[in-house]
Every structure is written in C-alpha cells, then in structure tokens.
Backbone bond lengths (Angstrom), bond angles and torsions (degrees), N, CA, C in turn:
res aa  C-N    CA-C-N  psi(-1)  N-CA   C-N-CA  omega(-1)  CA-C   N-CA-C  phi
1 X - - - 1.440 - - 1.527 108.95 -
2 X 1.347 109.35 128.45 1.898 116.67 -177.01 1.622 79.57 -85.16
3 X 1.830 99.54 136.11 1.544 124.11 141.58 1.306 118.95 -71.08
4 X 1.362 135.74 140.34 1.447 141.80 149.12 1.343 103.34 -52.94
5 X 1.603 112.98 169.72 1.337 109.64 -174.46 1.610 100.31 -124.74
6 X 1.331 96.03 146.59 1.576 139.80 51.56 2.064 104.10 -97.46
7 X 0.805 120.48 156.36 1.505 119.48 171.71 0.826 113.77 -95.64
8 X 1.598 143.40 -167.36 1.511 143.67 -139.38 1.529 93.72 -107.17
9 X 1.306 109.77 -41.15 1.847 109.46 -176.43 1.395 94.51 -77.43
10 X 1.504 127.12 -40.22 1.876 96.89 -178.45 1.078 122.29 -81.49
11 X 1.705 141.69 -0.90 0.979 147.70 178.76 1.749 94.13 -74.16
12 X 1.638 129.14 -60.25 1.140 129.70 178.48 1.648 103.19 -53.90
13 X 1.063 121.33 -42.07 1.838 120.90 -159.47 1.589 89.05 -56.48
14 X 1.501 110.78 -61.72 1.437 118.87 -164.87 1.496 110.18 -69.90
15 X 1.260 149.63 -20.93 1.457 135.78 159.49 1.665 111.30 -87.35
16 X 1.150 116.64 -24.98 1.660 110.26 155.47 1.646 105.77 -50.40
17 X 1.135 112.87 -52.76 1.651 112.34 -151.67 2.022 94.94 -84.94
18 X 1.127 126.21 -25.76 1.572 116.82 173.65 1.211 110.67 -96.30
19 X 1.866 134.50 14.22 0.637 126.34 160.69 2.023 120.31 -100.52
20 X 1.603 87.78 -16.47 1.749 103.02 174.29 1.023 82.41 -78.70
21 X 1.549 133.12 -89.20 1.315 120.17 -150.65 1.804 146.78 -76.98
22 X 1.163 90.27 -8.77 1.414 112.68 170.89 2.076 114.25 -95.19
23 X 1.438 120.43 -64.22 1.296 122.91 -163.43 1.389 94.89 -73.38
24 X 1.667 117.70 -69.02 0.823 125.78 -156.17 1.784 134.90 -46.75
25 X 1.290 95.59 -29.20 1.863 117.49 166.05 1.139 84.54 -53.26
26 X 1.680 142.52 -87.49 1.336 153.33 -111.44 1.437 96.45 -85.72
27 X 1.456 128.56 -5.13 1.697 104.68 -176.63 1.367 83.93 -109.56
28 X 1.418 80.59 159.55 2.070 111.87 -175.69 1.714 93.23 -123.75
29 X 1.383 129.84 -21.09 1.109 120.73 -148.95 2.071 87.82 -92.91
30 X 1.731 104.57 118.01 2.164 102.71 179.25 1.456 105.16 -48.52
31 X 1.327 121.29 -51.83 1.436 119.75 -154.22 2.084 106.27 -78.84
32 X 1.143 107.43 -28.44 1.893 121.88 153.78 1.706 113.14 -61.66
33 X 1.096 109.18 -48.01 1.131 102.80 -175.51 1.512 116.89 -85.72
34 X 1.473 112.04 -25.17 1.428 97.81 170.87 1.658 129.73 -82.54
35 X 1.489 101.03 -26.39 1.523 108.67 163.22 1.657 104.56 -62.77
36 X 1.159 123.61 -32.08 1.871 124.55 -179.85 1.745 92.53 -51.17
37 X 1.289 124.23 -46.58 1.593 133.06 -141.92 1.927 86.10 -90.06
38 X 1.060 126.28 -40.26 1.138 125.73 -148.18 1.684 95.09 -103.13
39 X 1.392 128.47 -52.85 2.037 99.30 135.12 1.232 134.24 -30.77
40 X 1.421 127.19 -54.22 1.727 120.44 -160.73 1.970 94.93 -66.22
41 X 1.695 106.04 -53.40 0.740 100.71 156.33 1.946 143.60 -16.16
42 X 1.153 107.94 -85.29 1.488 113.17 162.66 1.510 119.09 -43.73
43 X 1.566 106.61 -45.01 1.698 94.25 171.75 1.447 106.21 -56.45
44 X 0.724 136.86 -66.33 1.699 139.10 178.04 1.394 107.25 -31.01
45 X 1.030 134.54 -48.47 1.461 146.16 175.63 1.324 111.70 -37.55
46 X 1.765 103.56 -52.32 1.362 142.08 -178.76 1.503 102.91 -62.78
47 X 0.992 120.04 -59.77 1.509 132.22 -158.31 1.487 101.48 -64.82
48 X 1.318 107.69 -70.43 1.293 120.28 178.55 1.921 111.97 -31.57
49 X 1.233 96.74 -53.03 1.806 122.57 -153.45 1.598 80.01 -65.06
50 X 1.302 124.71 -62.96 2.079 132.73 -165.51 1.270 82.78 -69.68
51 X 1.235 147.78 -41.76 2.033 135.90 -152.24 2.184 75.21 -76.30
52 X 1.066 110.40 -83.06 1.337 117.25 -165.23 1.520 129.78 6.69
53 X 1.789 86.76 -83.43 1.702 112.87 167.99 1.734 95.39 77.16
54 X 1.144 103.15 20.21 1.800 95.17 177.35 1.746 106.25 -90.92
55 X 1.109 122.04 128.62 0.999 149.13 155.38 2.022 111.36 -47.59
56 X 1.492 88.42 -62.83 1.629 93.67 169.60 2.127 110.08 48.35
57 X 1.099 89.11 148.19 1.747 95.58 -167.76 1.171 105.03 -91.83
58 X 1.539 117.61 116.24 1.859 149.45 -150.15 1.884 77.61 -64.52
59 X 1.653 101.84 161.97 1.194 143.81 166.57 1.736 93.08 -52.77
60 X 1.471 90.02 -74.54 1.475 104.90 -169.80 1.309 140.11 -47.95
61 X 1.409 89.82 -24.93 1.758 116.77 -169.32 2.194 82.52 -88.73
62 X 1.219 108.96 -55.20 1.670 107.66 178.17 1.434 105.49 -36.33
63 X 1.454 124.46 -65.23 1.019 140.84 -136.14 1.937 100.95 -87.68
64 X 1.346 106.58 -48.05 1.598 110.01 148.13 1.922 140.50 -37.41
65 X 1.550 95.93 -36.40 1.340 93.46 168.44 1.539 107.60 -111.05
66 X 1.013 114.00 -10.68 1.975 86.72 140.76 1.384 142.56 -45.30
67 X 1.580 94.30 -51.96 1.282 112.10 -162.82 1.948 101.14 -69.16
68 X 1.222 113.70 -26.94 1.269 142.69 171.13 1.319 108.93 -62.91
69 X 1.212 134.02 -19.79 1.894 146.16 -162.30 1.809 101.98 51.64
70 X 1.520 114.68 32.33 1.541 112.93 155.31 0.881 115.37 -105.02
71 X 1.180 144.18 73.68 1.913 160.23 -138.28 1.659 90.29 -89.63
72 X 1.230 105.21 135.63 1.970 97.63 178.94 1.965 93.38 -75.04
73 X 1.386 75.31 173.46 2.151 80.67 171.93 1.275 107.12 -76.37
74 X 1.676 123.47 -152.83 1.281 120.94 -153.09 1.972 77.64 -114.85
75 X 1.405 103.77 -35.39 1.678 118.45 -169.72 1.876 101.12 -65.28
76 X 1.144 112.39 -15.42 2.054 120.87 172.66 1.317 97.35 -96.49
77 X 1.042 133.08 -64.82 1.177 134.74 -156.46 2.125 107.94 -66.74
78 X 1.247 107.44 -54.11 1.866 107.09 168.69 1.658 95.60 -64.81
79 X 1.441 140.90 -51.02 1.619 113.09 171.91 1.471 133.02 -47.98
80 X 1.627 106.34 -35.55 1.684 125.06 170.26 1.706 93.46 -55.17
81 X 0.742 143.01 -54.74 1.195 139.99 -153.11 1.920 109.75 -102.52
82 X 1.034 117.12 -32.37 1.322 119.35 170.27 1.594 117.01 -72.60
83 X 1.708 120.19 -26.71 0.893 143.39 173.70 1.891 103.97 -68.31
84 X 1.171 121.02 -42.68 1.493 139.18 -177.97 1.733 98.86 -75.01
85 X 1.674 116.37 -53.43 1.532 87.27 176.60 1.504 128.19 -86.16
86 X 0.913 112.43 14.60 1.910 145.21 -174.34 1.558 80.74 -65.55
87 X 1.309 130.52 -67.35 1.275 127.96 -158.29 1.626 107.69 -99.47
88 X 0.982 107.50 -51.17 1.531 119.16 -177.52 1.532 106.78 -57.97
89 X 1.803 138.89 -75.95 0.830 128.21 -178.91 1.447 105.67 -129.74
90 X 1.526 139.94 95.04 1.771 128.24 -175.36 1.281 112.44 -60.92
91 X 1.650 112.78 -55.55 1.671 110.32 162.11 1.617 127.03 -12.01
92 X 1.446 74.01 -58.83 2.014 84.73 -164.16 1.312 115.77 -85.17
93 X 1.720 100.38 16.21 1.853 100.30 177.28 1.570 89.33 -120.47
94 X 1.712 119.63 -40.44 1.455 92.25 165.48 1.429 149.34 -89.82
95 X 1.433 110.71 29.77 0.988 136.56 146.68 1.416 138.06 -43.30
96 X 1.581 80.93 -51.53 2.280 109.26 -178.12 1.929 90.69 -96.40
97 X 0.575 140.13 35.72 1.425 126.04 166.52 1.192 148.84 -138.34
C-alpha cells in the first residue's frame, strides 16, 4: 500500500530535525537535554529503519540454523550485522570499513 505524503520516515526526519534545531538549543537543564539527545536520536533510528525497507535476515532465523548445524557463513553473518548498523549507527559501521 503507497502512503500519501509526507511518509512515515519524513514525518520522523521532520520532528527529529525541529526538535535538534529548534528545542534542543533552548534547554540549559543536562538531565532535559540529554533525554532531548537520546529522542532526536531514536527518531533517526526510526527514520533510517522506514527509509531502509530491508527485510534483512532475522536474529532468529540466524540463530535457528545453528541450532539446526546450518551455521550462516561469515559473508551472512558481517551483512546481518552491517545491515543492523545501517539503521542503528552508519557512522559507527563506516568507521570499520
């Protein structure tokens, strides 16, 4: 099913981004402002995760063909996980690469 727009990642892009640049200047108070960082944060998390649309191969489904003695390769297993900082942190995957 097509969304009308704005879509689910620009609705997050745009209250991440007026909450960095607009609220977030205005608090003085550490323990306000770091919960502020650790939302804008998560929207991004968000954003990224809806921009994606990857499906990507579940924990569970990994963790199942082990238990099975079909061990993924080493080339599934660094995508399972490169795929995870794709959304979670990109920085901190192109960093290692």
């Amino acid at each position: 099913m097509s969304h009308d727009r704005p879509t689910p990642a620009e609705l997050a892009e745009a209250a991440r981004e007026f909450l960095e640049r607009e609220v977030l200047p205005t608090l003085d108070d550490r323990r306000l402002r770091f919960r502020m960082l650790v939302a804008i944060n998560g929207l991004g998390i968000l954003q990224r995760q809806l921009e994606s649309g990857e499906a990507g191969t579940d924990a569970a489904e990994l963790s199942a063909r082990l238990r099975s003695g079909d061990p993924p390769s080493a080339a599934e297993l660094k995508e399972h996980v490169a795929a995870k900082l794709r959304v979670a942190s990109p920085a901190y995957l192109q960093r290692y690469r």
